[in-house]
PALO-840267 format. One record per residue: residue number from 1; residue in three letters; chain; x, y, z of N, C-alpha, C in turn. Coordinates in nm, 4 decimals, m for minus. Example, Ala and Ser with C-alpha at 12.3 -4.5 7.8 and 13.67 -1.06 7.14 Angstrom:
% residues 2
- 1,ALA,A,1.3190,m0.5690,0.7800,1.2300,m0.4500,0.7800,1.3200,m0.3300,0.7800
- 2,SER,A,1.2850,m0.2250,0.7080,1.3670,m0.1060,0.7140,1.2900,0.0030,0.7870
***
This chain:
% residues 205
- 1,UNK,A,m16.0913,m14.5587,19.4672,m16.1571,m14.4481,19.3966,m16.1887,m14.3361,19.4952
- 2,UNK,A,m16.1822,m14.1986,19.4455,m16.2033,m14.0852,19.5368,m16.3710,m14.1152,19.5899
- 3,UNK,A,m16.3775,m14.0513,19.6942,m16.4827,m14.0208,19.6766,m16.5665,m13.8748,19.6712
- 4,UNK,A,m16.6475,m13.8851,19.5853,m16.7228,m13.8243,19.4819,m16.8183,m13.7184,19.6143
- 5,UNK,A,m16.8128,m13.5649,19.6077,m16.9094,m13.4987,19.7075,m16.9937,m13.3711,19.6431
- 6,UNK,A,m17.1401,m13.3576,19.6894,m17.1991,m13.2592,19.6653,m17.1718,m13.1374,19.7173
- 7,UNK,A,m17.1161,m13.0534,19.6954,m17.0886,m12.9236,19.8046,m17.2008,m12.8971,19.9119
- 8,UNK,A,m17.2972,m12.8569,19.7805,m17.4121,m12.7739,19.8084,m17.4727,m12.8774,19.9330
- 9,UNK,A,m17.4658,m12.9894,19.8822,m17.5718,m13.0468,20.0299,m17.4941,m13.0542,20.1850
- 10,UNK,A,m17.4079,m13.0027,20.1877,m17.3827,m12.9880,20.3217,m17.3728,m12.7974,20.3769
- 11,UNK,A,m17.3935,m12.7467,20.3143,m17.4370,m12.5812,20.3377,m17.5882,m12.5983,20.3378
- 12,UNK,A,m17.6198,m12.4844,20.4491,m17.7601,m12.4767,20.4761,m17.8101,m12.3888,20.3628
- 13,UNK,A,m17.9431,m12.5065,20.2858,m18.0440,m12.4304,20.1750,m18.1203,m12.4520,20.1777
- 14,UNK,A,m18.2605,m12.4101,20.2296,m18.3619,m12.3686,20.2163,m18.4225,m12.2988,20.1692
- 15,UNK,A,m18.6076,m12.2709,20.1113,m18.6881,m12.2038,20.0894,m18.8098,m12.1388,20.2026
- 16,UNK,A,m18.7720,m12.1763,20.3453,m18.8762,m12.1913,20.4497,m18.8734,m12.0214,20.4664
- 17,UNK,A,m18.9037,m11.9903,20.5662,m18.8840,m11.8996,20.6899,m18.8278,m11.8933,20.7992
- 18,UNK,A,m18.7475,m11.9763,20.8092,m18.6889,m12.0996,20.8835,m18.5477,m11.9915,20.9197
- 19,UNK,A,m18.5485,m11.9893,21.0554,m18.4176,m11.9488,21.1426,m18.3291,m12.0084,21.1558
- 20,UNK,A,m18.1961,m12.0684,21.1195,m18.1392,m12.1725,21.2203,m17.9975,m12.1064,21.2780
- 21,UNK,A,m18.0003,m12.1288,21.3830,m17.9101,m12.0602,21.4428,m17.7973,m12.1784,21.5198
- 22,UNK,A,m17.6236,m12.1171,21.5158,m17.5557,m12.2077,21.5600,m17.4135,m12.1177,21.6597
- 23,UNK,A,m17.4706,m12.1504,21.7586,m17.4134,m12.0687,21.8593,m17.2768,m12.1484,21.9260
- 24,UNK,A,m17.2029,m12.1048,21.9065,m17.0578,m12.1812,21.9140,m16.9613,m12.1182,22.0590
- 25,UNK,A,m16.8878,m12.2469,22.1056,m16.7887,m12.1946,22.1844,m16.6635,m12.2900,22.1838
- 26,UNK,A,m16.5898,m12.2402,22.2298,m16.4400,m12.3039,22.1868,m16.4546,m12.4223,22.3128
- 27,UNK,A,m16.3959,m12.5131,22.2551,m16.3793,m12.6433,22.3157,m16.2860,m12.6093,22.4568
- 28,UNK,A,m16.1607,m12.5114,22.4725,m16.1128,m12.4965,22.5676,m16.1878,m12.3760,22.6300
- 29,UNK,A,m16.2528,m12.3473,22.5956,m16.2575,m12.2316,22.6401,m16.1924,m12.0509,22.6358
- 30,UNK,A,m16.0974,m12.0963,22.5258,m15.9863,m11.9977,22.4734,m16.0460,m11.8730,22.4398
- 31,UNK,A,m16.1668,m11.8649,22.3826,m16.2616,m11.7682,22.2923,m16.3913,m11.7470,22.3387
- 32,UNK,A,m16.4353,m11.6058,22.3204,m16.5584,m11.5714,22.3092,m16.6331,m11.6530,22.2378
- 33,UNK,A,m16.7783,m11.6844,22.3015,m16.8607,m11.7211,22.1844,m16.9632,m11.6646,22.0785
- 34,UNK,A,m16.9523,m11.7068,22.0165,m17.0364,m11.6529,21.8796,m17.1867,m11.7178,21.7995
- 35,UNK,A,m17.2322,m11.6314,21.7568,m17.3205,m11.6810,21.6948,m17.3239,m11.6664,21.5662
- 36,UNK,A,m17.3594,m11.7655,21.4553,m17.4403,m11.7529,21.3450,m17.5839,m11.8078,21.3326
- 37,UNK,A,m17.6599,m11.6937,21.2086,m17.7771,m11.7610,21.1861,m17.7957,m11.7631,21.0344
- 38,UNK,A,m17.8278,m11.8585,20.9437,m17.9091,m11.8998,20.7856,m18.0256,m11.8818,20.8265
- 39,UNK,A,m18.0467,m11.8298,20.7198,m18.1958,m11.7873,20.6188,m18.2283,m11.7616,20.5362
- 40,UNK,A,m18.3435,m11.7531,20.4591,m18.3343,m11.7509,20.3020,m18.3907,m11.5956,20.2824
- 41,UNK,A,m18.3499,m11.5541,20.2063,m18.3832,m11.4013,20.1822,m18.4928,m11.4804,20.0363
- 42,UNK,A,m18.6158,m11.4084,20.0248,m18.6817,m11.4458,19.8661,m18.6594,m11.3169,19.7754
- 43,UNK,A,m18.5754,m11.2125,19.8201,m18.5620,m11.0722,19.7593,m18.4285,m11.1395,19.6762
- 44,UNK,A,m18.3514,m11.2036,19.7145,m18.2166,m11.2391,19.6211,m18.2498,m11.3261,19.6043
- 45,UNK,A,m18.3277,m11.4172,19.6256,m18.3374,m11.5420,19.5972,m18.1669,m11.6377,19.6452
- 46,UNK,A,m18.1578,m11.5688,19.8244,m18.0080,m11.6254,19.8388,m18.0336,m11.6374,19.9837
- 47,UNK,A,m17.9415,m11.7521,20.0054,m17.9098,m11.7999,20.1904,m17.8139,m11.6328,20.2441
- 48,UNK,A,m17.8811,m11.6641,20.3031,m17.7894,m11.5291,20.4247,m17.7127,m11.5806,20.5498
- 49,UNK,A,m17.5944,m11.6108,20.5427,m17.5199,m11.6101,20.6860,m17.5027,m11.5102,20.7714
- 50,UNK,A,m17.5113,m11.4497,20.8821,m17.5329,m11.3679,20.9683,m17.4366,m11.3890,21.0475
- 51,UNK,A,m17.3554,m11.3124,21.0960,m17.2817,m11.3306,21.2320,m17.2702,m11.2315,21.3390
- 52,UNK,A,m17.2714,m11.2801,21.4495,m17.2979,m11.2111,21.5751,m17.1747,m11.2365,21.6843
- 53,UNK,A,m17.1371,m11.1485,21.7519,m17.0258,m11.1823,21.8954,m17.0695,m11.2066,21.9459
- 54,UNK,A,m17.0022,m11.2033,22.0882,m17.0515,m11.2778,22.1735,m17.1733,m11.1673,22.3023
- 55,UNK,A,m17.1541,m11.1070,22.2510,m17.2940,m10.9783,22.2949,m17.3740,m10.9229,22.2143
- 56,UNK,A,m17.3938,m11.0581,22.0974,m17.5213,m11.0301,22.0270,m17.4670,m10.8970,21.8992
- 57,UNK,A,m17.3927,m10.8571,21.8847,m17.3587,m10.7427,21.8313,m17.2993,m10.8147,21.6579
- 58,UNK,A,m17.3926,m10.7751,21.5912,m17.3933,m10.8157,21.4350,m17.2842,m10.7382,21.3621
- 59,UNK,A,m17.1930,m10.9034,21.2846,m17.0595,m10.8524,21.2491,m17.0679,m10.8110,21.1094
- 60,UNK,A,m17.1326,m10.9380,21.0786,m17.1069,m10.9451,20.8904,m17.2450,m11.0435,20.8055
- 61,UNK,A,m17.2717,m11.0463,20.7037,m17.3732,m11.0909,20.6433,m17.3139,m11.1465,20.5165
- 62,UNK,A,m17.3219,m11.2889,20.4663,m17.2833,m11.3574,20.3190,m17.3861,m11.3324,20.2464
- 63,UNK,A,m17.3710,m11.3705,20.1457,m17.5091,m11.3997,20.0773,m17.4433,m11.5484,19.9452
- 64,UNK,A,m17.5161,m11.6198,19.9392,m17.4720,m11.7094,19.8912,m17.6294,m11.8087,19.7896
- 65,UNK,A,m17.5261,m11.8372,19.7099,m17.6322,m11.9298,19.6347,m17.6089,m12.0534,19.5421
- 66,UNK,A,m17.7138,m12.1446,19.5147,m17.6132,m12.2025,19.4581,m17.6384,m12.2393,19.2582
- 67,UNK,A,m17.5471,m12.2111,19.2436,m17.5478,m12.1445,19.0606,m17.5102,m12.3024,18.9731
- 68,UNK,A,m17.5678,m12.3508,18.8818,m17.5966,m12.4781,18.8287,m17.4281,m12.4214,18.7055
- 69,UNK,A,m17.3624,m12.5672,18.7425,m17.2318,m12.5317,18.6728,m17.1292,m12.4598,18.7493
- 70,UNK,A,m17.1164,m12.4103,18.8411,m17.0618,m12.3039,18.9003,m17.0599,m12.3706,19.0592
- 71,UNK,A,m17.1436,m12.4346,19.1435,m17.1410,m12.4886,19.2844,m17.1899,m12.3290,19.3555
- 72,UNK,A,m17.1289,m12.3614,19.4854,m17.1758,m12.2922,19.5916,m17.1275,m12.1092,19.5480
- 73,UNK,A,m17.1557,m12.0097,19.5263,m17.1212,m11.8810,19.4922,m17.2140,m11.7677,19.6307
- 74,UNK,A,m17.0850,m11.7604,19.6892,m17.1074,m11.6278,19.7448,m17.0862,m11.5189,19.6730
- 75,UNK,A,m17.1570,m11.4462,19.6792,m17.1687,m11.3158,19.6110,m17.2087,m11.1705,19.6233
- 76,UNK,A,m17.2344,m11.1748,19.7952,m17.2494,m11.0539,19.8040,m17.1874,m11.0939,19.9693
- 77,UNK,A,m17.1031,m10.9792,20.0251,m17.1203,m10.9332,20.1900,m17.0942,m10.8443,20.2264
- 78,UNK,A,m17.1725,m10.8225,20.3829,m17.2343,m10.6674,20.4212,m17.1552,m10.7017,20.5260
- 79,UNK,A,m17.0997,m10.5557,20.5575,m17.0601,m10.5231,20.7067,m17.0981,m10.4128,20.7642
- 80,UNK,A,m17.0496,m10.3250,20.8909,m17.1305,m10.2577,20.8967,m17.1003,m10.1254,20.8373
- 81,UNK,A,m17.1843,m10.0282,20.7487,m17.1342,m9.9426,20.6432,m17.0499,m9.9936,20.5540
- 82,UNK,A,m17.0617,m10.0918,20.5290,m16.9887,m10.1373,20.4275,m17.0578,m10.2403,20.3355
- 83,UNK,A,m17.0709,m10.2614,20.2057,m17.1558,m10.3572,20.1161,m17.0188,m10.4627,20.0144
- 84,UNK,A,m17.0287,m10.5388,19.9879,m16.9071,m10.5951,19.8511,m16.9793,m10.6670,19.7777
- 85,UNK,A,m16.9839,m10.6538,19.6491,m17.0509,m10.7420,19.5641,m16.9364,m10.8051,19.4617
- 86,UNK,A,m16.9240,m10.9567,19.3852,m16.8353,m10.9934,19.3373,m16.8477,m11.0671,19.2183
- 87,UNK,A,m16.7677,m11.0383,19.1445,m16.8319,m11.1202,18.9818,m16.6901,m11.0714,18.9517
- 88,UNK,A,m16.6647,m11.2436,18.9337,m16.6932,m11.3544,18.9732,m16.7219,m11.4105,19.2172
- 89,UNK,A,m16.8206,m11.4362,19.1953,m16.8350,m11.4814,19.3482,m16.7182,m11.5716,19.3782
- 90,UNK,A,m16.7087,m11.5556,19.5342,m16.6283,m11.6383,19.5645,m16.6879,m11.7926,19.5457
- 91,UNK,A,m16.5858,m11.8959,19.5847,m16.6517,m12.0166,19.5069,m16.6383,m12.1034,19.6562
- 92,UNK,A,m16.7152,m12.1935,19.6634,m16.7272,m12.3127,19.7829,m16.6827,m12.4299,19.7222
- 93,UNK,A,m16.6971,m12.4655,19.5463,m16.6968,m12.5871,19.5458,m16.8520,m12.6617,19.4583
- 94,UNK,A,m16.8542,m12.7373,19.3704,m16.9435,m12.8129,19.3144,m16.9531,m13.0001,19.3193
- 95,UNK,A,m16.9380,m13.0193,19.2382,m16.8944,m13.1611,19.2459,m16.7367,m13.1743,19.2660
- 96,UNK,A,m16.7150,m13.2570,19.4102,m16.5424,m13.2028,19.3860,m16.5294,m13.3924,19.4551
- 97,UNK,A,m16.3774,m13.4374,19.5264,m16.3632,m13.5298,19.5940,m16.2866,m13.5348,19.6800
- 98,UNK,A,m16.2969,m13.6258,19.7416,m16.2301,m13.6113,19.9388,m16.0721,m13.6197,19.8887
- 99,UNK,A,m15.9878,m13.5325,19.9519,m15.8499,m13.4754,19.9448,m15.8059,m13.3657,19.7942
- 100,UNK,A,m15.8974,m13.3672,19.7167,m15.9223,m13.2747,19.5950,m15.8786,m13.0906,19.6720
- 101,UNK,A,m15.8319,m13.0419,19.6172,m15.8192,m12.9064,19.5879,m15.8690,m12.8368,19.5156
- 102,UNK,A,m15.9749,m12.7126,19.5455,m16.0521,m12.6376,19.4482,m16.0125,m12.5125,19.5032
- 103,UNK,A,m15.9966,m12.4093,19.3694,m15.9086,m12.3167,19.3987,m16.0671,m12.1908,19.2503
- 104,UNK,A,m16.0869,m12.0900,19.3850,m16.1103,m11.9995,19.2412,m16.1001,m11.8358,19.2082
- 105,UNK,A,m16.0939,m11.7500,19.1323,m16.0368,m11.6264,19.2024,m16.1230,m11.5056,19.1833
- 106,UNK,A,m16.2254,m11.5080,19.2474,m16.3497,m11.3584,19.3091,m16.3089,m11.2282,19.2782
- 107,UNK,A,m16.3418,m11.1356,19.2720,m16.3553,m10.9981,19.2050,m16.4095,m10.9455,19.2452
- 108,UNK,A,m16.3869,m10.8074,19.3252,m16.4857,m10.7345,19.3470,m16.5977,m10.6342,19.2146
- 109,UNK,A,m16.7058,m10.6345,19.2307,m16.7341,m10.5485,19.1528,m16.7294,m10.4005,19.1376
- 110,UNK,A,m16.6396,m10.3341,19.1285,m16.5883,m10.2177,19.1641,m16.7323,m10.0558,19.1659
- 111,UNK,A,m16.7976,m10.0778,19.0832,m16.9204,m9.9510,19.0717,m17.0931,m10.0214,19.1834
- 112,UNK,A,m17.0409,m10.1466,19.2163,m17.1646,m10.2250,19.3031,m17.1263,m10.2169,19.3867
- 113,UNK,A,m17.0018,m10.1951,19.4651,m16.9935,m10.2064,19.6124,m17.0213,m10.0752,19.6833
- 114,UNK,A,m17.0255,m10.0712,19.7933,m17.0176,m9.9262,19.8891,m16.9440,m9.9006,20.0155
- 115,UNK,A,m16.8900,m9.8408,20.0238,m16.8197,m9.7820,19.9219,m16.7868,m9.8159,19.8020
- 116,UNK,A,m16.7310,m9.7843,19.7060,m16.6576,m9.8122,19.5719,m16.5712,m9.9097,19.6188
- 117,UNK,A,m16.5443,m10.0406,19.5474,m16.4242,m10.0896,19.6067,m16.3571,m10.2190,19.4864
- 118,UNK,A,m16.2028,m10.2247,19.5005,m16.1495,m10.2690,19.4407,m16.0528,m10.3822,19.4687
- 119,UNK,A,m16.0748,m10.5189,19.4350,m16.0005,m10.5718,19.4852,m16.0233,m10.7648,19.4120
- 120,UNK,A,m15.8797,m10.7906,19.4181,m15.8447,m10.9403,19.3663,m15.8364,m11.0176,19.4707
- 121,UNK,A,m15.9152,m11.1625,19.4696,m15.9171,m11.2540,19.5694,m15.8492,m11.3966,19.5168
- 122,UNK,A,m15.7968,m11.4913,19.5890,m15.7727,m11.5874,19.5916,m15.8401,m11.7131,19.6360
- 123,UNK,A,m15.9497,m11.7914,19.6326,m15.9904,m11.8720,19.7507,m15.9399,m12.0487,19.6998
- 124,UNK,A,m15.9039,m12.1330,19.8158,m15.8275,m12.2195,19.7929,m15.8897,m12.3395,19.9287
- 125,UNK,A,m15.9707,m12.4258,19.9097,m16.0095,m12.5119,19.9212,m15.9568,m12.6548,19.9227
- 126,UNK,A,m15.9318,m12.6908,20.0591,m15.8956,m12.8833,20.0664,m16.0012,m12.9539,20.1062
- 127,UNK,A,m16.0557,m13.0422,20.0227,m16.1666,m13.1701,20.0957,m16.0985,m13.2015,20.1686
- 128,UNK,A,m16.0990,m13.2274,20.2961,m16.0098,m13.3254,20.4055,m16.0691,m13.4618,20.4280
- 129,UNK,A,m16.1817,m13.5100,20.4605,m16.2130,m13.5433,20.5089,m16.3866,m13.5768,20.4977
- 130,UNK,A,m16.4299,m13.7463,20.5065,m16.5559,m13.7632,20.5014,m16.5883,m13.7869,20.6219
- 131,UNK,A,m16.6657,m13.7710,20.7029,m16.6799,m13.8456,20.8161,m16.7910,m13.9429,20.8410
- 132,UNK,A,m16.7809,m14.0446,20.8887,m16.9077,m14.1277,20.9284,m16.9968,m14.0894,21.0459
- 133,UNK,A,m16.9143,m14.0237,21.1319,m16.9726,m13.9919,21.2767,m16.8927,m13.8898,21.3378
- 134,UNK,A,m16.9294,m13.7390,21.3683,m16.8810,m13.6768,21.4386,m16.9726,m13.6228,21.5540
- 135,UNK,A,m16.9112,m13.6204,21.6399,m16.9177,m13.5891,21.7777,m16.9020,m13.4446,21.7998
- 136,UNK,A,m16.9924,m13.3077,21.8638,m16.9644,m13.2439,21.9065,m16.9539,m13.2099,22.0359
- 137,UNK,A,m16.8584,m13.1375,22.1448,m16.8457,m13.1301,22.2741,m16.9744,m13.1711,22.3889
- 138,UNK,A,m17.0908,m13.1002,22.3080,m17.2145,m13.1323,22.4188,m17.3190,m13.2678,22.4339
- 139,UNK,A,m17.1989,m13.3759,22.3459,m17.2449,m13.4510,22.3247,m17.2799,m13.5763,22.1899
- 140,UNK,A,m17.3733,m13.4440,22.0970,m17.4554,m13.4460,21.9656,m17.3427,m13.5602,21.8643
- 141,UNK,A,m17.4057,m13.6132,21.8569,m17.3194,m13.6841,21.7114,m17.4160,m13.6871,21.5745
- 142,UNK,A,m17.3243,m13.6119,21.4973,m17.3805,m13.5816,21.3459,m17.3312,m13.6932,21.2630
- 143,UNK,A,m17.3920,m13.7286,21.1492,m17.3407,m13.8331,21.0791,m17.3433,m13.7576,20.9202
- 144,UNK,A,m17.2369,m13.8236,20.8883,m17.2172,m13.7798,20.7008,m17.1269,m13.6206,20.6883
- 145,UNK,A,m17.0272,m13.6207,20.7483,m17.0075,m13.4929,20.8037,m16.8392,m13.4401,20.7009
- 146,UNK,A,m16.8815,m13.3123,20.6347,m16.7573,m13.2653,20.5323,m16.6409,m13.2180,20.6158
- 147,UNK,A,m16.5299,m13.2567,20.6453,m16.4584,m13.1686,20.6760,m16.3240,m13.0796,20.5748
- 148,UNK,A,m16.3351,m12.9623,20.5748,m16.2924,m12.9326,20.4705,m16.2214,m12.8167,20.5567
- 149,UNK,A,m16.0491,m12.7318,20.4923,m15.9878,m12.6268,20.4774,m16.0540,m12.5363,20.3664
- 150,UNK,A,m16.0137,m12.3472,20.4347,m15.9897,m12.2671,20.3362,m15.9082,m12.1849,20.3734
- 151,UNK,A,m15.8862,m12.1214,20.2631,m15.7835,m11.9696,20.2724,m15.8453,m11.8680,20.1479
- 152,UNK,A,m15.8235,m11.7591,20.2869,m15.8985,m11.6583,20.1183,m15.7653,m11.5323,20.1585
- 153,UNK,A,m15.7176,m11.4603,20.0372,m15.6482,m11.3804,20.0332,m15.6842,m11.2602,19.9229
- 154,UNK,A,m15.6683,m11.1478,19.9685,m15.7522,m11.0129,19.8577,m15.5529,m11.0062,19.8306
- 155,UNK,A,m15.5529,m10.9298,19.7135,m15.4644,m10.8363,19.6627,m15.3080,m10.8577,19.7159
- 156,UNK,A,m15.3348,m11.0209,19.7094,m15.1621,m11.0650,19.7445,m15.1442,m11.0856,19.9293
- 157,UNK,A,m15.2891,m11.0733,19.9714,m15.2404,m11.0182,20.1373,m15.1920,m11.2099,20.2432
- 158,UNK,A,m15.1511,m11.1963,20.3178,m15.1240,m11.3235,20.3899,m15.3069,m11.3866,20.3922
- 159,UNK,A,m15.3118,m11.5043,20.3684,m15.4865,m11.5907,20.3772,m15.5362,m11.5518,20.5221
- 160,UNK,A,m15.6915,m11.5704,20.5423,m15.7359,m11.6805,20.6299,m15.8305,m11.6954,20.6113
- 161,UNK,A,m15.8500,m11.8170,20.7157,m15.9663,m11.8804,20.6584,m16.0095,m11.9759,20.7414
- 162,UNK,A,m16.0541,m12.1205,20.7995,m16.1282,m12.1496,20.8643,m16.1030,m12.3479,20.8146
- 163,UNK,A,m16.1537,m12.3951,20.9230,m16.1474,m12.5308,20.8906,m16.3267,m12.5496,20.9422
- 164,UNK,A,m16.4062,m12.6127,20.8560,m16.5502,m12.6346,20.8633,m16.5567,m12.7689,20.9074
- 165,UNK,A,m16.6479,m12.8143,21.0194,m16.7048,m12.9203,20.9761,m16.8297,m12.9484,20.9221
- 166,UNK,A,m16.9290,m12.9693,20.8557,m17.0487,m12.9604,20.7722,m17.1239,m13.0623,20.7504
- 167,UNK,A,m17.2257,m13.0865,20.8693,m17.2919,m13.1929,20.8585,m17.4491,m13.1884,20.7767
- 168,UNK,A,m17.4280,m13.2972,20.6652,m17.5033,m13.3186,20.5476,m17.6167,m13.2483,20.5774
- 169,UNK,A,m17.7207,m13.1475,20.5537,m17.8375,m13.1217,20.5443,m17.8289,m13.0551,20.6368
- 170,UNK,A,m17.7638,m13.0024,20.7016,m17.7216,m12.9060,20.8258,m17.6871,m12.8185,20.8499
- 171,UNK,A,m17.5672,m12.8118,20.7901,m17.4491,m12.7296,20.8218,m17.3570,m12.7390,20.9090
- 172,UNK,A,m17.2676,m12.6099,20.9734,m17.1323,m12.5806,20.9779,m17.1577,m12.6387,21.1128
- 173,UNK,A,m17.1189,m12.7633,21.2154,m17.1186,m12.7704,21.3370,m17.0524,m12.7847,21.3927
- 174,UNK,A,m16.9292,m12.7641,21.3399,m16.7707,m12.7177,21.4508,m16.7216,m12.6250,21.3307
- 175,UNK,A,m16.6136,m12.4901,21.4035,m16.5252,m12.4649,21.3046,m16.3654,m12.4028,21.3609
- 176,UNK,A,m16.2604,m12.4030,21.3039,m16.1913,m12.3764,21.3666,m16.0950,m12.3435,21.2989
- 177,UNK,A,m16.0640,m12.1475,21.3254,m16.0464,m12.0272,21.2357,m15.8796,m12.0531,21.2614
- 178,UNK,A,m15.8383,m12.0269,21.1170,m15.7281,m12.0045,21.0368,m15.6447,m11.9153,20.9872
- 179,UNK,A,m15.5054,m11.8818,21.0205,m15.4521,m11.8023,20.9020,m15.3429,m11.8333,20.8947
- 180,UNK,A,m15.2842,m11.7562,20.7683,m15.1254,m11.7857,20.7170,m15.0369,m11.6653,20.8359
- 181,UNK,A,m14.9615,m11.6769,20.8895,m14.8843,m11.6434,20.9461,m14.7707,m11.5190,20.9024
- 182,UNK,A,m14.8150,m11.4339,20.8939,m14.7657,m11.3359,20.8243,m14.6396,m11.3131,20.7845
- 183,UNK,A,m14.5631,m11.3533,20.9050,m14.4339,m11.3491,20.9100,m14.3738,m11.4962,20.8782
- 184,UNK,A,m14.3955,m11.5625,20.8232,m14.4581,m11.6946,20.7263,m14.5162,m11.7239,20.6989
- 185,UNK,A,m14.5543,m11.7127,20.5814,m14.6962,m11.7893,20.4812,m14.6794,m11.9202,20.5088
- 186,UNK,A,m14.5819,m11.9731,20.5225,m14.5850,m12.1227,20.4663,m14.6648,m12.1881,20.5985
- 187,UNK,A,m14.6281,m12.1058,20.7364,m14.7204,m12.1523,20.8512,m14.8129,m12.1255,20.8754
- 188,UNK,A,m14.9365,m12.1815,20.9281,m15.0821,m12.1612,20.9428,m15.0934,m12.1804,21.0760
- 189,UNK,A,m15.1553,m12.1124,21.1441,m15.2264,m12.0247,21.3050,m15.3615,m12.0916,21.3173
- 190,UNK,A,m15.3509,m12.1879,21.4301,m15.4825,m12.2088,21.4035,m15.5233,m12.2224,21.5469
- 191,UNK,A,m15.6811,m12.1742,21.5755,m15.7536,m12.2075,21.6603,m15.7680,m12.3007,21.7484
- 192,UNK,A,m15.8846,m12.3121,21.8374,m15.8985,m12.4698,21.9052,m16.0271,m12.4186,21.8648
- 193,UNK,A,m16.0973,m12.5424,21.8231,m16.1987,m12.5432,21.7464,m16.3190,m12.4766,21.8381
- 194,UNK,A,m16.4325,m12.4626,21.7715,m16.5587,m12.4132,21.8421,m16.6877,m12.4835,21.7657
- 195,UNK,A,m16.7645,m12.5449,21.8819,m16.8099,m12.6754,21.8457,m16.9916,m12.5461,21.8542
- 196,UNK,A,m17.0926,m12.6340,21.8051,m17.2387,m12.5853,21.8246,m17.2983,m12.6054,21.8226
- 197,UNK,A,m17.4281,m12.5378,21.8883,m17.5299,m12.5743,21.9530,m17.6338,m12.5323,21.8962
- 198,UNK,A,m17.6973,m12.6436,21.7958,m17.8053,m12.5701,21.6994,m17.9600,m12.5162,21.7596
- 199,UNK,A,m17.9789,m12.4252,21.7112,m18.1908,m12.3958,21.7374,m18.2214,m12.3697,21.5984
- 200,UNK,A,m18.3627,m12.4356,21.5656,m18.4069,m12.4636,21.4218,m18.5688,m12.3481,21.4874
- 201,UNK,A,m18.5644,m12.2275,21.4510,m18.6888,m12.1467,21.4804,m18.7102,m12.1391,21.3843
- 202,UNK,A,m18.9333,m12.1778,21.3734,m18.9814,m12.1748,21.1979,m19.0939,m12.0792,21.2389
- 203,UNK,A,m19.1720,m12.0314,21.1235,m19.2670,m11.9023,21.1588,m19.1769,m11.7856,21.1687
- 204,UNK,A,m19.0622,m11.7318,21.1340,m19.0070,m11.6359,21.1658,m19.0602,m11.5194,21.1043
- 205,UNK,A,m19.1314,m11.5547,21.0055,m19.1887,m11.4052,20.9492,m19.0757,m11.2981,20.8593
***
């Protein structure tokens, strides 16, 4: 029998004030490192992913939530001068099972974004993988851990997307970025993973 997974409980959700930050570097050393940080905004009533380079310099912002019937829905992201809002949100996934495919297709909202903006998405999802015990580079071993593919593509364009690992009540603690190969779709480009190093700051105000 498959087995049976919650999306939502392996994405970071909270109601705190609660910082958590996951500062990543590539296992070889191939890549800059990066940061993300979750938090709960109470103005959307939504998790905020944050991302930062590797000089602190803020890339992009999710906003995500999770919608009863529907699973994990991102639905809004900010860059810089730039806003996208989407209805239908992109999708993460609800009740799904290990090697299952979930596939769903996002929309921009064309008079909500800012600029104005227009555009058809694709997102396409593989459970890979349950894990009992994963290990990250500095050591840390997480237990109960999702590993999952994506690909996201706007308006027909070549995917990418990212391979997560997602440990239960946690989050994302390795990931290792993806794409379709332009000059073949059928091949995928992939990274050497980038493993991380969590800080849980509370009182953030």
């Amino acid at each position: 029998m498959d087995k049976v997974i919650y999306v939502s409980y392996y994405w970071p959700f909270f109601t705190t004030d609660e910082l958590r930050r996951f500062d990543y570097t590539a296992v070889d050393g191939s890549m800059d490192p990066i940061t993300s940080v979750f938090s709960y905004d109470p103005g959307t009533n939504s998790m905020l992913y944050n991302d930062y380079d590797a000089k602190g310099v803020w890339k992009d912002r999710w906003y995500y939530q999770y919608r009863p019937g529907f699973g994990v829905a991102e639905w809004r992201d900010d860059y810089p001068g730039k806003k996208v809002i989407m209805n239908p949100p992109i999708g993460w996934g609800c009740t799904e099972t290990i090697g299952g495919v979930y596939m769903n297709s996002p929309q921009m909202d064309f008079f909500k974004c800012w600029p104005w903006s227009m555009a058809k998405g694709t997102q396409i999802i593989k459970y890979e993988d349950l894990l009992a015990n994963f290990v990250v580079e500095c050591g840390i071993a997480y237990q109960n851990v999702l590993q999952f593919t994506y690909l996201q593509s706007w308006n027909g364009k070549p995917g990418t997307g990212a391979r997560y690992w997602m440990a239960k009540g946690i989050g994302p603690v390795a990931v290792q970025w993806l794409a379709q190969d332009p000059n073949d779709i059928t091949k995928i480009i992939e990274t050497a993973r980038m493993d991380a190093v969590i800080t849980h700051v509370n009182g953030a105000g």
